[in-house]
C-alpha positions, 0 to 999 in steps of 0.5 A: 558808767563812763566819765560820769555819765550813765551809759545809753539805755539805762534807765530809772530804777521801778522801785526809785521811780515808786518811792518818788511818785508814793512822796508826790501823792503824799504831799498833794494829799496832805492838806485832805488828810490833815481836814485843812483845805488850802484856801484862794489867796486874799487880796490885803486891804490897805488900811492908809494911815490918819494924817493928822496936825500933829505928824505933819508938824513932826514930820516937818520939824524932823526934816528941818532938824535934819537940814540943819544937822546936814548944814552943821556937818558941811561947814565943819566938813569945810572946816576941816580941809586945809582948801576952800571946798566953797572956792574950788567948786565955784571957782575952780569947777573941780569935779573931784571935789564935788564928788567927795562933797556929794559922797560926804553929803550922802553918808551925812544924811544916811547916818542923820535919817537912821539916827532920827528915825 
C-alpha cells in the first residue's frame, strides 16, 4: 500500500466478501423469516375538512384582527422614527425606506400569525 492506495491486483478478501453477502441474504429474508410480508404501498385518502359558517366567520375575524394588529404596529413603527417614514416613501421615493418598511411589515406579520395561530 502505497499513499493510501491498495496496490494493483489486490483484491477482496473470501471471507469479507461471505460475510457481506450472509448479511445481504439475511436482510432480504427478514420479513419471511419473521411471517411479515411487506405489503404494496397505499395510496392515502384525502379526507378535506367540513367547511362550516362558524370557521369561516373565524378565519375571517383572525384575518381582520391580524390587519388590525399590523396597522397598529406601522403607525407606531412611524411613531417611533424621528423622520415621516409616510413623507420619504411618497415624496422623497427612498428605497431604503421602503425596504426597512417592507422588512418591519414581514417580521410584524410573522410574529402576528404565530401568535394567532
Amino acid at each position: 500500500m502505497r499513499g493510501g492506495r491498495p496496490e494493483e491486483g489486490v483484491t477482496m478478501k473470501p471471507w469479507l466478501l461471505a460475510g457481506m453477502g450472509v448479511w445481504i441474504i439475511a436482510g432480504m429474508a427478514w420479513h419471511a423469516i419473521a411471517g411479515e410480508v411487506p405489503m404494496p404501498p397505499v395510496e392515502p385518502r384525502i379526507i378535506p375538512p367540513a367547511l362550516s359558517w362558524a370557521s369561516l366567520l373565524t378565519s375571517v375575524v383572525y384575518g381582520l384582527v391580524g390587519l388590525i394588529l399590523l396597522l397598529i404596529g406601522y403607525y407606531s413603527y412611524e411613531l417611533i422614527t424621528p423622520f415621516s417614514v409616510k413623507d420619504e416613501l411618497i415624496s422623497h421615493r427612498n428605497p431604503a425606506v421602503g425596504m426597512v418598511v417592507a422588512a418591519f411589515i414581514l417580521g410584524m406579520a410573522i410574529i402576528i400569525a404565530a401568535a394567532i395561530i
